[in-house]
mmCIF file of the N, C-alpha and C atoms, coordinates in Angstrom:
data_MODEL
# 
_entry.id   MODEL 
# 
loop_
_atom_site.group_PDB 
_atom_site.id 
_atom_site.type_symbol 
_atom_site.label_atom_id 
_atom_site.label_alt_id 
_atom_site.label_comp_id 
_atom_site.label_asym_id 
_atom_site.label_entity_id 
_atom_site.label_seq_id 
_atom_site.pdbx_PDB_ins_code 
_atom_site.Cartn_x 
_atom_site.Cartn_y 
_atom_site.Cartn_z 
_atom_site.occupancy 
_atom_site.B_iso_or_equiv 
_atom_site.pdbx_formal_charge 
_atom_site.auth_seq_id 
_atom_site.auth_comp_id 
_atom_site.auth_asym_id 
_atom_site.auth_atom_id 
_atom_site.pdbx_PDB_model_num 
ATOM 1   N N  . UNK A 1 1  ? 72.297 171.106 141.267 1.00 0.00 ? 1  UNK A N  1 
ATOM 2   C CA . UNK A 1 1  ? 72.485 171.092 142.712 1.00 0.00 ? 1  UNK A CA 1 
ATOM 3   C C  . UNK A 1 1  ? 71.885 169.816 143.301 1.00 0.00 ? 1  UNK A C  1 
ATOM 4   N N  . UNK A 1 2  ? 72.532 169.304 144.035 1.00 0.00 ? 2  UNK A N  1 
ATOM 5   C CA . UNK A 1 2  ? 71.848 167.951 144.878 1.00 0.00 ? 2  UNK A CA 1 
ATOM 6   C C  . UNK A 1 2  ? 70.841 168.287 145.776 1.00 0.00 ? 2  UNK A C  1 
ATOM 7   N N  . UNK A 1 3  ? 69.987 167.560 145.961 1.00 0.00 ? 3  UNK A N  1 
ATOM 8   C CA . UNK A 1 3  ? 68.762 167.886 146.927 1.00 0.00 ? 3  UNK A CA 1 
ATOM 9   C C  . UNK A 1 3  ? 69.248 167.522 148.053 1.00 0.00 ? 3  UNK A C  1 
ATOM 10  N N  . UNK A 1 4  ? 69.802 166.908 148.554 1.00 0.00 ? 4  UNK A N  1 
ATOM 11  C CA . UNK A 1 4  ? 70.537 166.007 149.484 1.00 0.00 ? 4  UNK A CA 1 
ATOM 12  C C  . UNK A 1 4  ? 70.803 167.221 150.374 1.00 0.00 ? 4  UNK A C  1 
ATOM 13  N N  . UNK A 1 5  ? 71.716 168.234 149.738 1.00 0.00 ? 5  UNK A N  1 
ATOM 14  C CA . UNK A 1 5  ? 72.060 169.190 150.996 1.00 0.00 ? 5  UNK A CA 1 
ATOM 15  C C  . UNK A 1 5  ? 71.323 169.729 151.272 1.00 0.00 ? 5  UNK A C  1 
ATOM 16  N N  . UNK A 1 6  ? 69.628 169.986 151.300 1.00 0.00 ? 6  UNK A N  1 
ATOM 17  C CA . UNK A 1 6  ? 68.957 170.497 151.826 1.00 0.00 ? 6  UNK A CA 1 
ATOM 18  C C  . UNK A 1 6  ? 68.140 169.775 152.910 1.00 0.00 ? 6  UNK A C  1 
ATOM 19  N N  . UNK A 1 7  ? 68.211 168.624 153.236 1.00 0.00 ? 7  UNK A N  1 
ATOM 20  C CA . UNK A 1 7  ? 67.792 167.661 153.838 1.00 0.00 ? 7  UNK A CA 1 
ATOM 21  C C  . UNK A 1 7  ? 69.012 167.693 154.795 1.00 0.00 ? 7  UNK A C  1 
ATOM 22  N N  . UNK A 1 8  ? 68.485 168.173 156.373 1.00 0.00 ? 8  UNK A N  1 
ATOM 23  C CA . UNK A 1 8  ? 68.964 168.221 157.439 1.00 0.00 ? 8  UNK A CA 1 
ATOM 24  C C  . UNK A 1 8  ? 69.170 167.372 158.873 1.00 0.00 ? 8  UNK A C  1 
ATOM 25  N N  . UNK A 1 9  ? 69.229 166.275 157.816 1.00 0.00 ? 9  UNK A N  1 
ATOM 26  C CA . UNK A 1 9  ? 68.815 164.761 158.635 1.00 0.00 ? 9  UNK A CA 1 
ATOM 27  C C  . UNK A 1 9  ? 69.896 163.836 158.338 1.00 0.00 ? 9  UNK A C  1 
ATOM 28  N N  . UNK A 1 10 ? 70.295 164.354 156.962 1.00 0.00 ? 10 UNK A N  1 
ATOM 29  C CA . UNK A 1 10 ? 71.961 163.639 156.340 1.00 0.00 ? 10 UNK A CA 1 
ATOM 30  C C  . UNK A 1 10 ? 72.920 164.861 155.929 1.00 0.00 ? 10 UNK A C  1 
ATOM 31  N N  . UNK A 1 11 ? 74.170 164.065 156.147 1.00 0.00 ? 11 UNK A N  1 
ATOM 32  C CA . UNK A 1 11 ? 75.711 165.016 155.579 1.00 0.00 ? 11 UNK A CA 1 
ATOM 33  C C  . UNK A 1 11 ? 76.465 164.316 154.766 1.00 0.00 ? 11 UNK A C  1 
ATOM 34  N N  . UNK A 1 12 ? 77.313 165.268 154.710 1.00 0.00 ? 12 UNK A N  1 
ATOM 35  C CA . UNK A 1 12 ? 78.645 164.583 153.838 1.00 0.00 ? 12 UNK A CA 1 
ATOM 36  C C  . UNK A 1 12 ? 79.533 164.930 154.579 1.00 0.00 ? 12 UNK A C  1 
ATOM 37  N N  . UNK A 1 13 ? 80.991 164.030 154.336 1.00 0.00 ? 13 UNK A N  1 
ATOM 38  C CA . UNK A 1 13 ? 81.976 164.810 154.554 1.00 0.00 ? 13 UNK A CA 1 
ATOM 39  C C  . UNK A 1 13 ? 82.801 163.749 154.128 1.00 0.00 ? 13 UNK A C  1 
ATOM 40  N N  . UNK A 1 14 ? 83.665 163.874 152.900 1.00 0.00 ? 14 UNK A N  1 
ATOM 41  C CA . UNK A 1 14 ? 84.718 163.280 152.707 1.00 0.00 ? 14 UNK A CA 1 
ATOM 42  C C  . UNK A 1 14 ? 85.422 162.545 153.090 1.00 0.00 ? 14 UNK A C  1 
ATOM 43  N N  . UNK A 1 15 ? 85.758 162.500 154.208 1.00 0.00 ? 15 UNK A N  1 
ATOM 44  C CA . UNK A 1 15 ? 86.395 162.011 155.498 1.00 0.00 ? 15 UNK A CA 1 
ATOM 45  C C  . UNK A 1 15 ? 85.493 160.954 156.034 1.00 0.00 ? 15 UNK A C  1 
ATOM 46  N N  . UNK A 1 16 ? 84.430 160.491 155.816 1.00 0.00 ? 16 UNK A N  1 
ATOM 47  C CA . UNK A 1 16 ? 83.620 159.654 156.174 1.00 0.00 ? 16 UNK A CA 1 
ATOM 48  C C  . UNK A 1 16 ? 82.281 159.273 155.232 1.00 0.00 ? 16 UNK A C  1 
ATOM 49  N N  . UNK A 1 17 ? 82.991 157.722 155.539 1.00 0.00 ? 17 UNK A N  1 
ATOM 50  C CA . UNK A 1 17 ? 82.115 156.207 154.460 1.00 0.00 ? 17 UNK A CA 1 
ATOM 51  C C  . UNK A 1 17 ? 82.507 156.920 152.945 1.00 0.00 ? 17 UNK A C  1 
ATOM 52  N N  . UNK A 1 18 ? 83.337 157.197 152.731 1.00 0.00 ? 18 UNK A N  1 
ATOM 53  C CA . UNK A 1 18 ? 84.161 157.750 151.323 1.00 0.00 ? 18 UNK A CA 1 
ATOM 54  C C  . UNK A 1 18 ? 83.192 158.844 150.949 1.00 0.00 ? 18 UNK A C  1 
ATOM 55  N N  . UNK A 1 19 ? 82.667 159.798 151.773 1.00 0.00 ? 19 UNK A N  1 
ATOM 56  C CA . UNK A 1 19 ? 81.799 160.935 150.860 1.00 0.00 ? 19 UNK A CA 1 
ATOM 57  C C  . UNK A 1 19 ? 80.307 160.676 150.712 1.00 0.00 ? 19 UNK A C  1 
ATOM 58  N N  . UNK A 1 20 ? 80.075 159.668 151.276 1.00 0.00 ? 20 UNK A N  1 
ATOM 59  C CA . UNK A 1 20 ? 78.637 158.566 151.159 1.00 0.00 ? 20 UNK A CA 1 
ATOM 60  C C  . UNK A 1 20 ? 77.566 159.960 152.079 1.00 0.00 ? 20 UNK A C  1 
ATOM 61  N N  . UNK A 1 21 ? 76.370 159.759 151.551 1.00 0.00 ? 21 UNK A N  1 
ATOM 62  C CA . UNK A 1 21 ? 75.540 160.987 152.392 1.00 0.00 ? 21 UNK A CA 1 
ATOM 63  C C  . UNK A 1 21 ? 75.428 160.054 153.467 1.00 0.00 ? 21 UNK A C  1 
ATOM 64  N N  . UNK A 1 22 ? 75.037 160.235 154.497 1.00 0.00 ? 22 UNK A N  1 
ATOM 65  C CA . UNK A 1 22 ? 74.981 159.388 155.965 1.00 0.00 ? 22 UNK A CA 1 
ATOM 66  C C  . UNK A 1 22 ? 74.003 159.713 156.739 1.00 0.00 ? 22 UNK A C  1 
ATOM 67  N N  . UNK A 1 23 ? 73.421 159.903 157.680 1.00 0.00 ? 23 UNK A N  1 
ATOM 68  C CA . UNK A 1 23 ? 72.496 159.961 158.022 1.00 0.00 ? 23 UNK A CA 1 
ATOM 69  C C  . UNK A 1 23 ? 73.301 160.715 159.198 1.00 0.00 ? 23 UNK A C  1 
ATOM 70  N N  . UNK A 1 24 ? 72.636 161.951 159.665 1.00 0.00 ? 24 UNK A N  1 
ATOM 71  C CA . UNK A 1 24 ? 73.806 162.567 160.527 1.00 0.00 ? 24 UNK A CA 1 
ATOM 72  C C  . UNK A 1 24 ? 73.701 162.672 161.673 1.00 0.00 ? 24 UNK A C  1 
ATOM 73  N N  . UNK A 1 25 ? 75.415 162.652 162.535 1.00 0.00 ? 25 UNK A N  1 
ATOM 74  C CA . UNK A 1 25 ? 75.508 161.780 163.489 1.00 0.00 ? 25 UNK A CA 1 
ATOM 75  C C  . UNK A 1 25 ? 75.810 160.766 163.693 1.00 0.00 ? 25 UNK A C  1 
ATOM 76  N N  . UNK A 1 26 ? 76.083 159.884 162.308 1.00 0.00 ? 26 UNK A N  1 
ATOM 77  C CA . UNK A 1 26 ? 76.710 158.321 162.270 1.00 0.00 ? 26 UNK A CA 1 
ATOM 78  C C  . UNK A 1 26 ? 77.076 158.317 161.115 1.00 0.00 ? 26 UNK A C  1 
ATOM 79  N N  . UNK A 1 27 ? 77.546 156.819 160.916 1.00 0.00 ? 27 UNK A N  1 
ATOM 80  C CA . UNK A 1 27 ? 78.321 156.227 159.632 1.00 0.00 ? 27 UNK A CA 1 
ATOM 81  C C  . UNK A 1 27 ? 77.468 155.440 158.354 1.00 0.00 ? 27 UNK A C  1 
ATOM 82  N N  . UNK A 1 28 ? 76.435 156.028 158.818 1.00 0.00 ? 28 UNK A N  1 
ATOM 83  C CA . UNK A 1 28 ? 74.952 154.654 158.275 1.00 0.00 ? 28 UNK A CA 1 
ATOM 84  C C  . UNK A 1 28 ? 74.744 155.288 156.500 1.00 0.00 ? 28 UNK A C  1 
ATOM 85  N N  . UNK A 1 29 ? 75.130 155.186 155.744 1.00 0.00 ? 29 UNK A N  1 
ATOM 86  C CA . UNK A 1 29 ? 74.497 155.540 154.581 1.00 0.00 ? 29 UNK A CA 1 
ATOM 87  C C  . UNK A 1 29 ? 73.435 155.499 154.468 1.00 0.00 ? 29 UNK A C  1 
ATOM 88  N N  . UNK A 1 30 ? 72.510 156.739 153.806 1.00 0.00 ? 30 UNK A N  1 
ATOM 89  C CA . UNK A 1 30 ? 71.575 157.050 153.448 1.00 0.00 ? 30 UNK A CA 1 
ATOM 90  C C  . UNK A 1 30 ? 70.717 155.393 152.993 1.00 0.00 ? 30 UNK A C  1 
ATOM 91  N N  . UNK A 1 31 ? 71.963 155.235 151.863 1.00 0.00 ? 31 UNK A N  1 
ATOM 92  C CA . UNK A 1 31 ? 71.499 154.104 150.867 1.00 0.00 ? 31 UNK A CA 1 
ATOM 93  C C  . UNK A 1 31 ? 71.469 152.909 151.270 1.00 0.00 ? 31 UNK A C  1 
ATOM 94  N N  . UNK A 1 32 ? 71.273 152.106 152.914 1.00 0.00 ? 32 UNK A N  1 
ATOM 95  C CA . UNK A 1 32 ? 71.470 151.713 153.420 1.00 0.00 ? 32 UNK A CA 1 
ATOM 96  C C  . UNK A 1 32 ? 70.059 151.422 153.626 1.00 0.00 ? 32 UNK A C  1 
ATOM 97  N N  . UNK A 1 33 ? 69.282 152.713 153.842 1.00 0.00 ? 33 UNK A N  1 
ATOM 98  C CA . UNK A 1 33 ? 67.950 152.534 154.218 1.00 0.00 ? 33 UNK A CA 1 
ATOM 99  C C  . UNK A 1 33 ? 67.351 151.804 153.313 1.00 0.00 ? 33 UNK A C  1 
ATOM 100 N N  . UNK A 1 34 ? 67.655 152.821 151.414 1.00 0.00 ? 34 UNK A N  1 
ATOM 101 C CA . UNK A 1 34 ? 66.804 152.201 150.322 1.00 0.00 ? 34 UNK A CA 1 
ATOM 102 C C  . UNK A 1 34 ? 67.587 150.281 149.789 1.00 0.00 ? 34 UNK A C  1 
ATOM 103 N N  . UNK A 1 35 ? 68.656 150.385 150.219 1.00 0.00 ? 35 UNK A N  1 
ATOM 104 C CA . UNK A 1 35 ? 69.032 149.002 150.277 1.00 0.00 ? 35 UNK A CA 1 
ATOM 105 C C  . UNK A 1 35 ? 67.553 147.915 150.866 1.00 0.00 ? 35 UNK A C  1 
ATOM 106 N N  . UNK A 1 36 ? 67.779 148.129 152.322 1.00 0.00 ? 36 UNK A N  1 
ATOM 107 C CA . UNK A 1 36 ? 67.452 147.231 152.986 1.00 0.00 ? 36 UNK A CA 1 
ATOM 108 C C  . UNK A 1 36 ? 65.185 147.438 152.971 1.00 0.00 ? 36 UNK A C  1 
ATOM 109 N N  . UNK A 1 37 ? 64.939 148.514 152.398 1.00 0.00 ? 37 UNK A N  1 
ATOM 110 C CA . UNK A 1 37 ? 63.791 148.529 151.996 1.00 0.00 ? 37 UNK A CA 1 
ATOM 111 C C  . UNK A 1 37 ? 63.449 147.872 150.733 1.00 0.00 ? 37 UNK A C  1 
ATOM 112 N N  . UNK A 1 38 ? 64.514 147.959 149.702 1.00 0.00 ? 38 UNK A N  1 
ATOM 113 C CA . UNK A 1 38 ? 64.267 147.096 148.507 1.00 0.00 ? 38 UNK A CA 1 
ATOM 114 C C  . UNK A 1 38 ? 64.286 145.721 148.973 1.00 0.00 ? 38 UNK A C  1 
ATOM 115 N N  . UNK A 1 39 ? 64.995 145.218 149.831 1.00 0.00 ? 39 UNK A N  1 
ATOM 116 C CA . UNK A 1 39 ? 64.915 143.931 149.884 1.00 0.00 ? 39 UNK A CA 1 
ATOM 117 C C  . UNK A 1 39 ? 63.872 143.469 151.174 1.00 0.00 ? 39 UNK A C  1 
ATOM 118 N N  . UNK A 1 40 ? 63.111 144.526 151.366 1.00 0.00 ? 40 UNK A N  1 
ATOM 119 C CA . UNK A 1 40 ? 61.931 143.440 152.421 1.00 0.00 ? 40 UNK A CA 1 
ATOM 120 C C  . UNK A 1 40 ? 61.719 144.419 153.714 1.00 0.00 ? 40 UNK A C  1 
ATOM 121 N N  . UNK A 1 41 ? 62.898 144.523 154.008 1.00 0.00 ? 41 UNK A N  1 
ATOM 122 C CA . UNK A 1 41 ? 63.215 145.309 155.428 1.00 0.00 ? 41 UNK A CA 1 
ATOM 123 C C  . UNK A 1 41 ? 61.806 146.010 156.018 1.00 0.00 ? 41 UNK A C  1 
ATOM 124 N N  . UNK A 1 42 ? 61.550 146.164 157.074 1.00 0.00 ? 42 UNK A N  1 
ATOM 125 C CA . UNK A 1 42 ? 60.869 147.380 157.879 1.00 0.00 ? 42 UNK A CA 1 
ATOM 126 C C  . UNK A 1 42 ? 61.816 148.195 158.241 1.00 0.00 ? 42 UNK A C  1 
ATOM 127 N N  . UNK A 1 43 ? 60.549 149.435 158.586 1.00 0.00 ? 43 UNK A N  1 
ATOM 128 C CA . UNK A 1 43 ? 61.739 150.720 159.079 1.00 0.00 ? 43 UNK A CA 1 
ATOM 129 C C  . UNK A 1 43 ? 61.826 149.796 160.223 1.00 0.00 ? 43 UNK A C  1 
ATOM 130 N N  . UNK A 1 44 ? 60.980 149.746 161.405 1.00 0.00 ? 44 UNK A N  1 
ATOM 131 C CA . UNK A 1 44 ? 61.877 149.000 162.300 1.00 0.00 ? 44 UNK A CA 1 
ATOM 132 C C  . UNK A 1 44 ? 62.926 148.152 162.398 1.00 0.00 ? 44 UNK A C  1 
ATOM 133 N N  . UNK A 1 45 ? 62.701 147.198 161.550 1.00 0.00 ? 45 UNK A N  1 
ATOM 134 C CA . UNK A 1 45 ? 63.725 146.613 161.610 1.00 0.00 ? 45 UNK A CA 1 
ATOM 135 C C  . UNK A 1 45 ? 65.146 147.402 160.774 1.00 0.00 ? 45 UNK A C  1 
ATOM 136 N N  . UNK A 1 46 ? 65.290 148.132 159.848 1.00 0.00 ? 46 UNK A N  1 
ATOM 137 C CA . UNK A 1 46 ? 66.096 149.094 159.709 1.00 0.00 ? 46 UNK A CA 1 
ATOM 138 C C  . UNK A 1 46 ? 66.639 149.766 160.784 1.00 0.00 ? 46 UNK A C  1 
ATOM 139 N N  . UNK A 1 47 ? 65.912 150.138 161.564 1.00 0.00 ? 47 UNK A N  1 
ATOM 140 C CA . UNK A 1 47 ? 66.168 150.772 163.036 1.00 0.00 ? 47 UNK A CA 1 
ATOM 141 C C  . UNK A 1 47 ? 66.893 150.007 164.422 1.00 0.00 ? 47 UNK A C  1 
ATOM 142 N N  . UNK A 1 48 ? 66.588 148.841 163.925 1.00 0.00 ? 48 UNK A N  1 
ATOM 143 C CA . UNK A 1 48 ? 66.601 148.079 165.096 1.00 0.00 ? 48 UNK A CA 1 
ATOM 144 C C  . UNK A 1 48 ? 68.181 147.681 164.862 1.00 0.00 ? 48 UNK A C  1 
ATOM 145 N N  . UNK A 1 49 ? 68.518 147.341 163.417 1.00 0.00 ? 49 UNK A N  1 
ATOM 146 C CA . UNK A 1 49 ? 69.862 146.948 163.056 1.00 0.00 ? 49 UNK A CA 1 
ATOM 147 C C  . UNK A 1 49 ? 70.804 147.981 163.012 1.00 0.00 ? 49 UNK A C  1 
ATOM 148 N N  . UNK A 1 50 ? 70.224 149.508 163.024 1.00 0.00 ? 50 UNK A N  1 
ATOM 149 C CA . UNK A 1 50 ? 71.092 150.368 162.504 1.00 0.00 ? 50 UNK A CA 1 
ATOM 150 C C  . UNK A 1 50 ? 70.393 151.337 164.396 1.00 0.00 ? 50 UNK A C  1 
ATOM 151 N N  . UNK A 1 51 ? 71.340 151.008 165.448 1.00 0.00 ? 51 UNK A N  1 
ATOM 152 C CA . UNK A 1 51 ? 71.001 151.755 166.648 1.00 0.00 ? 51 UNK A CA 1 
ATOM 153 C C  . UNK A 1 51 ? 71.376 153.402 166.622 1.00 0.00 ? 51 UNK A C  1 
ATOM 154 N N  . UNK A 1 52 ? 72.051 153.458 165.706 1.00 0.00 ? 52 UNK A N  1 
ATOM 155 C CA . UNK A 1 52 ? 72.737 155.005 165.614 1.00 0.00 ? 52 UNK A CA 1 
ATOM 156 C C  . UNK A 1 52 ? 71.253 155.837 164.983 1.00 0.00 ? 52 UNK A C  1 
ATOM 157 N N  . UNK A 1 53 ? 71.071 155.278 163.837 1.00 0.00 ? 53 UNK A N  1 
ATOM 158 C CA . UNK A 1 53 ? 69.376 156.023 163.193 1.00 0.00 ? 53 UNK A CA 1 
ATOM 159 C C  . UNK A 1 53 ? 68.617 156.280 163.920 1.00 0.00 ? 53 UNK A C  1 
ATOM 160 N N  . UNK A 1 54 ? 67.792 157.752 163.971 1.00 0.00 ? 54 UNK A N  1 
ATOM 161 C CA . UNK A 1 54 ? 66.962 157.874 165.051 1.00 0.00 ? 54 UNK A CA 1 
ATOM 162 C C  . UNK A 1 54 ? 65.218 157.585 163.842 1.00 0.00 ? 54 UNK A C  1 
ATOM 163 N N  . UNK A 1 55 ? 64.516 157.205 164.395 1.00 0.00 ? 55 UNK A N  1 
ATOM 164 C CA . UNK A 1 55 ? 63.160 157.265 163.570 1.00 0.00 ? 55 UNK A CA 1 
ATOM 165 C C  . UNK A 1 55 ? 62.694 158.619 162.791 1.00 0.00 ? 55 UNK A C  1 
ATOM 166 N N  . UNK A 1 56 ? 62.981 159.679 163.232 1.00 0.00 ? 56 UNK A N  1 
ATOM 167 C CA . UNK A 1 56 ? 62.701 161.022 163.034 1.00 0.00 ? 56 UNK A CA 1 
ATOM 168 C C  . UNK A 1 56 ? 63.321 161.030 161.765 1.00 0.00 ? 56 UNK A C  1 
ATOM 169 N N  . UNK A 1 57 ? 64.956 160.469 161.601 1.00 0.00 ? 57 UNK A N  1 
ATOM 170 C CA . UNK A 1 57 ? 65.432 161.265 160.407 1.00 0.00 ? 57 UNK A CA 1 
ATOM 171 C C  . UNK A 1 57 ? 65.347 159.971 159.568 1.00 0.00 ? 57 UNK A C  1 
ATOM 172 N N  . UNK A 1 58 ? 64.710 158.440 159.878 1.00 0.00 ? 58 UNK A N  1 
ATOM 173 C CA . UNK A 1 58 ? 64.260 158.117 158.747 1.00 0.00 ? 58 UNK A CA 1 
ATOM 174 C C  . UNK A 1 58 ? 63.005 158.509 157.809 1.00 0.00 ? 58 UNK A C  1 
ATOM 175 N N  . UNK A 1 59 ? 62.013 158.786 158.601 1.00 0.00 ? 59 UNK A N  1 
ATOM 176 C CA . UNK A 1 59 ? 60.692 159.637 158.430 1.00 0.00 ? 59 UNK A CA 1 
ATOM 177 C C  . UNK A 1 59 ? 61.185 160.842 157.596 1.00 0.00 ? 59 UNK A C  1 
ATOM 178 N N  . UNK A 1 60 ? 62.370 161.483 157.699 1.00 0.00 ? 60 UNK A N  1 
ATOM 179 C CA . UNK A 1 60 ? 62.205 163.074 157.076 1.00 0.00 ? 60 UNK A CA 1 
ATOM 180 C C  . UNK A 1 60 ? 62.999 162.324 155.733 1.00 0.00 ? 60 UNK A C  1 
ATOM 181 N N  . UNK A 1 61 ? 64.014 161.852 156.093 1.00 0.00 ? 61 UNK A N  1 
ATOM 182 C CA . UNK A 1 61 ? 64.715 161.048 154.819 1.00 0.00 ? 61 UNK A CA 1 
ATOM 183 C C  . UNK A 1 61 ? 63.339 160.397 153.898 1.00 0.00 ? 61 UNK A C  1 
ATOM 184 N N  . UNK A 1 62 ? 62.437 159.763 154.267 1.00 0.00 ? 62 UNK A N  1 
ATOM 185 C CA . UNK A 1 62 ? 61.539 159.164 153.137 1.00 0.00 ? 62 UNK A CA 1 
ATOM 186 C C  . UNK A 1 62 ? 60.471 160.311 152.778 1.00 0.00 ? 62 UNK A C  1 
ATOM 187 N N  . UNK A 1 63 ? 60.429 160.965 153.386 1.00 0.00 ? 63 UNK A N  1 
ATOM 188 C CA . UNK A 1 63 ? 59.358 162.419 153.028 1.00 0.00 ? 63 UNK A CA 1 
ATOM 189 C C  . UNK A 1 63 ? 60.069 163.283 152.538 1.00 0.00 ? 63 UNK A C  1 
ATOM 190 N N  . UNK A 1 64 ? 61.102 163.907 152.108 1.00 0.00 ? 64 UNK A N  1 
ATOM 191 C CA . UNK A 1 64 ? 61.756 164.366 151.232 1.00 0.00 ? 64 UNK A CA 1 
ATOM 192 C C  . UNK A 1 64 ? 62.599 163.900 150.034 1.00 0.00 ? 64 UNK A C  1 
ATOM 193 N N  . UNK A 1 65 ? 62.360 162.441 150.062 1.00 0.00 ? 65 UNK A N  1 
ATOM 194 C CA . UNK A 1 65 ? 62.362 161.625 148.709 1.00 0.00 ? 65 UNK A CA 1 
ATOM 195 C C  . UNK A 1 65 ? 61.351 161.928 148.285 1.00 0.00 ? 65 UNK A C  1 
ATOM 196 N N  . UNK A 1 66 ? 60.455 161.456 149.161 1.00 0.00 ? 66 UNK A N  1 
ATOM 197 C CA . UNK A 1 66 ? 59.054 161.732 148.190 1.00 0.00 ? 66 UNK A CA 1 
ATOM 198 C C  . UNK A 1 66 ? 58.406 163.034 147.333 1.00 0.00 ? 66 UNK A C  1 
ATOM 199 N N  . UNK A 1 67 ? 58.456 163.954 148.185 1.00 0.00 ? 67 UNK A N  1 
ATOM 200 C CA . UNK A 1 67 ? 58.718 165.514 147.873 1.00 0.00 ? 67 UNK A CA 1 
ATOM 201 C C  . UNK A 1 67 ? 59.485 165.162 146.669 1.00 0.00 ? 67 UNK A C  1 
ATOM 202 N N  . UNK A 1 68 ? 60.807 165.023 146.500 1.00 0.00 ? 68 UNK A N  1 
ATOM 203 C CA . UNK A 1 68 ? 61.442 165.115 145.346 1.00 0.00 ? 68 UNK A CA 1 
ATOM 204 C C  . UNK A 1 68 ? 60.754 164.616 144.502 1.00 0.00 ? 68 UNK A C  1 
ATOM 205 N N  . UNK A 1 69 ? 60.601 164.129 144.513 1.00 0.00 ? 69 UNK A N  1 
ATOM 206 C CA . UNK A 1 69 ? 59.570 162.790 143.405 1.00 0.00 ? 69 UNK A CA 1 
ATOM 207 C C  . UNK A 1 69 ? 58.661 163.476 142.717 1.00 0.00 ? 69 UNK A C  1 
ATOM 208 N N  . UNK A 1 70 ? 57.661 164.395 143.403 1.00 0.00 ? 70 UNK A N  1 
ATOM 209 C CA . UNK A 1 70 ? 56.552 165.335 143.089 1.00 0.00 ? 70 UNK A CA 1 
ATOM 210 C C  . UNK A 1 70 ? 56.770 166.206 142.094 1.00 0.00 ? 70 UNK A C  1 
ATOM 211 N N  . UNK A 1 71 ? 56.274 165.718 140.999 1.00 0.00 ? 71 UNK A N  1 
ATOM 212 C CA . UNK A 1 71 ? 55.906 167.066 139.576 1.00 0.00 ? 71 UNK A CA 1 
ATOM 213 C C  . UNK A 1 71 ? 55.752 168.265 139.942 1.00 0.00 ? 71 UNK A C  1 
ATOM 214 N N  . UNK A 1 72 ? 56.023 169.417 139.271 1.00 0.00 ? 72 UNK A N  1 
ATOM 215 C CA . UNK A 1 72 ? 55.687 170.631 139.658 1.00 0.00 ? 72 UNK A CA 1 
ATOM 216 C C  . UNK A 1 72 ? 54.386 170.811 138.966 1.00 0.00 ? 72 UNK A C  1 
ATOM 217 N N  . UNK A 1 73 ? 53.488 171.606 139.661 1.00 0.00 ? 73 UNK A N  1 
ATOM 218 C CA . UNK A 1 73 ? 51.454 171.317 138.943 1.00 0.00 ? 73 UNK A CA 1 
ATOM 219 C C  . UNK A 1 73 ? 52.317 172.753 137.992 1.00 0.00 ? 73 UNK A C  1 
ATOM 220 N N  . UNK A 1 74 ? 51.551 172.505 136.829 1.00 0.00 ? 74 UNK A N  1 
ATOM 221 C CA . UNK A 1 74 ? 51.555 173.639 135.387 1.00 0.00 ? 74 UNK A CA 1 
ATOM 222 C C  . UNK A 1 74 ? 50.726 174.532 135.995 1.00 0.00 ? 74 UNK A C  1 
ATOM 223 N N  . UNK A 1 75 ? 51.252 175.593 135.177 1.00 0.00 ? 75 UNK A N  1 
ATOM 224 C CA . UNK A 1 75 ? 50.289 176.961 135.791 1.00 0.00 ? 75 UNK A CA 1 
ATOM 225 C C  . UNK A 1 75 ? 49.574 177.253 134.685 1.00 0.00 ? 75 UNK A C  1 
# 
């Protein structure tokens, strides 16, 4: 199962940016963010270029990467 659909900050829909998760509410790919962070970017300035992104759902978008990221502790 993709983690993606549990994260209520991006969608899909076929019909838009070819199926690309997006950030929802616009056309902005997810991968847009980790693009422009690999290469230097601030969130602001991510924000600033991308007016449709609200700050909120870049914040939940990088905190539920991170979450994902997290080992499960052994019992």
């Amino acid at each position: 199962m993709n983690f993606w659909l549990q994260c209520k900050s991006v969608e899909q829909n076929p019909k838009k940016v070819c199926g690309a998760y997006v950030f929802r509410g616009t056309r902005v790919p997810v991968r847009a963010l980790f693009e422009n962070l690999e290469d230097g970017a601030s969130v602001d300035e991510f924000l600033e270029w991308f007016p449709g992104v609200a700050r909120s759902q870049v914040e939940a978008v990088l905190e539920y990467t991170s979450a994902s990221l997290e080992e499960p502790v052994a019992a």
